[in-house]
LOFIMAR-408168 format. One record per residue (C-alpha): y, x, z; residue in one letter. Coordinates in pm, 1 decimal. Last residue first. Example, Ala and Ser with C-alpha at 12.3 -4.5 7.8 and 13.67 -1.06 7.14 Angstrom:
<rs>
R        c2        c1        c3  resn
R    -106.0    1367.0     714.0     S
R    -450.0    1230.0     780.0     A
</rs>
This chain:
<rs>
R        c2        c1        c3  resn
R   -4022.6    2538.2   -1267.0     X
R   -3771.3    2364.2   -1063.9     X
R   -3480.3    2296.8   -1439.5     X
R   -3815.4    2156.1   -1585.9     X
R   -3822.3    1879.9   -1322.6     X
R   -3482.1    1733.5   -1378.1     X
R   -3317.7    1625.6   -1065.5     X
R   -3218.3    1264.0   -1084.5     X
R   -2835.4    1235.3   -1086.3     X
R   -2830.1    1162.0   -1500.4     X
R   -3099.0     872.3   -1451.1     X
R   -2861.7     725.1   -1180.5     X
R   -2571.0     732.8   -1390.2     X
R   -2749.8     573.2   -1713.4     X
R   -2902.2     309.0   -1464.4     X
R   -2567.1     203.7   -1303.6     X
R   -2513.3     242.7    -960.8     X
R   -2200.7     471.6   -1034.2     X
R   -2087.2     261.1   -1229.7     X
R   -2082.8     -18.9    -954.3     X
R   -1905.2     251.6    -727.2     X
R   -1655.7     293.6    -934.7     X
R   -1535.5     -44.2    -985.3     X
R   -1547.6    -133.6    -680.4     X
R   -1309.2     201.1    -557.1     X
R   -1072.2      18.2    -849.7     X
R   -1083.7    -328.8    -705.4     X
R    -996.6    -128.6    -329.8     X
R    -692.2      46.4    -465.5     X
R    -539.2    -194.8    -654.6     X
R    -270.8    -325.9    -382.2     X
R    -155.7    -587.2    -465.2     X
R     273.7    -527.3    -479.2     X
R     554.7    -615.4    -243.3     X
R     936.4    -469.4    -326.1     X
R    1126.8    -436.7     -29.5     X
R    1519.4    -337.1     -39.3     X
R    1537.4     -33.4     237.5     X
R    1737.0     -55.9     542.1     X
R    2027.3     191.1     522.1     X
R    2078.7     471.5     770.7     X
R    1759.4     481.2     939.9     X
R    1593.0     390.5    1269.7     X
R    1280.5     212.6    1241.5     X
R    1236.7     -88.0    1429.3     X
R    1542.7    -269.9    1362.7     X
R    1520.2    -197.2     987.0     X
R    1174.5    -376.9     971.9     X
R    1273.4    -674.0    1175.7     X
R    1582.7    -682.1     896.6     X
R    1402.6    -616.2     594.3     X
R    1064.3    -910.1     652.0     X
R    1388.5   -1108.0     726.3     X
R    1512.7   -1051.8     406.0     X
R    1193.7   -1034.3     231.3     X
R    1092.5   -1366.7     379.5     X
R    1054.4   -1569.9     -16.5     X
R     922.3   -1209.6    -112.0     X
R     650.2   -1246.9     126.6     X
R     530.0   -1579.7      77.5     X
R     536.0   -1517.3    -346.4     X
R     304.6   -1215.3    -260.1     X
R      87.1   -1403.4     -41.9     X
R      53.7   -1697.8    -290.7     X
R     -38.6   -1448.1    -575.2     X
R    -280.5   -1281.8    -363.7     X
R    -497.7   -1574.4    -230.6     X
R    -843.3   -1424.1    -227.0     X
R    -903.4   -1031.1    -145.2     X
R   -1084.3   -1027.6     106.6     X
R    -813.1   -1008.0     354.0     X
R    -489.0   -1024.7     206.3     X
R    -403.7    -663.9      45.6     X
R     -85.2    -488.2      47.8     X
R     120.8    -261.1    -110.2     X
R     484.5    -215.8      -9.5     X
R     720.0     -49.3    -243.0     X
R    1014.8      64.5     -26.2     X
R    1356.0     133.7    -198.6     X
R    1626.9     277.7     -28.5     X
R    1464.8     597.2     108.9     X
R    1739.0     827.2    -177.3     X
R    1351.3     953.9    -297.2     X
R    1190.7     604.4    -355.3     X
R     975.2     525.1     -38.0     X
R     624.4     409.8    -112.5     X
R     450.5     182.1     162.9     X
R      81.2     198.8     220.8     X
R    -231.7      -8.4     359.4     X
R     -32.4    -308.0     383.8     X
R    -324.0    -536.0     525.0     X
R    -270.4    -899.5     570.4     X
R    -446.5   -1142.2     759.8     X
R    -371.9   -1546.2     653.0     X
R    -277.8   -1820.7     807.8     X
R      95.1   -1726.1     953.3     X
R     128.2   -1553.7     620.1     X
R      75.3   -1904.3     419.7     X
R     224.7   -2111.2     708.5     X
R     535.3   -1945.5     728.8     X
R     734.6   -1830.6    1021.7     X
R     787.1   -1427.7     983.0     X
R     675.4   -1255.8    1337.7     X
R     320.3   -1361.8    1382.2     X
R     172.9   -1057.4    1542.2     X
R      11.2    -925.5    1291.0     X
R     311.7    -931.3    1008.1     X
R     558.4    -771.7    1213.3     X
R     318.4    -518.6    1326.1     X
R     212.1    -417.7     958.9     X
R     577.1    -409.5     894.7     X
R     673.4    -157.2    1108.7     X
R     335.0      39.2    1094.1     X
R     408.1      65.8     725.3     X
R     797.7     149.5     752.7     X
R     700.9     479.1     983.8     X
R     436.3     543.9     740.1     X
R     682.9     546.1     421.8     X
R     937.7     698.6     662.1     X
R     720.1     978.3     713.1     X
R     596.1     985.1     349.8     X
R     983.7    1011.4     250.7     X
R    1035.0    1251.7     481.7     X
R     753.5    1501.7     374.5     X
R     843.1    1469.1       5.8     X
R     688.6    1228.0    -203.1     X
R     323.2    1125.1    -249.5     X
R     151.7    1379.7    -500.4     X
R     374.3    1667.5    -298.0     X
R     575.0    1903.4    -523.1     X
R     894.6    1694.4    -531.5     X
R    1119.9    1696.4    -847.3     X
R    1463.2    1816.7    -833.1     X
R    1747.4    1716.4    -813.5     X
R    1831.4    1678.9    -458.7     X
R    1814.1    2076.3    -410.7     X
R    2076.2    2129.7    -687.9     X
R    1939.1    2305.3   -1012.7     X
</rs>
């Protein structure tokens, strides 16, 4: 099978897809903090983009991100794909590739899901399981 064919060991991607993935982050991370795209919902509010996923040909980027505490996600998300194309271009400038990659913004789920967890992990039932049993000592 041809070397572009196949599948990818790592969880993420390949190594140069999660260095562009990083490289892309950090680009549009700064482009957000410092006030580059002029619009009063991402002007107002701080963003997080805690990873970017590069599509094997580096084309696509999926951008996660997170507004701070959580509120106002569907407003952010329509705000950044209204300045995609700019959001592309500042992005493209700073890192140096071939083709600069469509964007594609998603919430990212990471955080509600680490929640979740750790309430059921607080949970009676759990908590009676992690108690060390005292006939397992004698």
């Amino acid at each position: 099978m041809p070397k572009h064919h196949q599948k990818s060991a790592a969880p993420g991607g390949s190594q140069r897809q999660l260095r562009v993935g990083e490289l892309m982050r950090h680009a549009i991370a700064d482009i957000l903090s410092q006030g580059g795209v002029h619009d009063p919902v991402l002007a107002t509010t701080i963003i997080t983009v805690p990873e970017v996923k590069m599509s094997p040909d580096l084309k696509l980027a999926t951008v996660y991100v997170m507004p701070l505490g959580g509120q106002n996600t569907e407003p952010v998300l329509k705000a950044l794909a209204a300045n995609k194309s700019f959001l592309r271009t500042e992005a493209a400038h700073r890192v140096n590739l071939k083709y600069a990659p469509d964007l594609r913004f998603r919430i990212d789920e990471r955080f509600d899901e680490a929640e979740r967890i750790d309430k059921l992990l607080r949970t009676p039932a759990v908590a009676r399981d992690l108690k060390p049993d005292s006939d397992e000592n004698e």
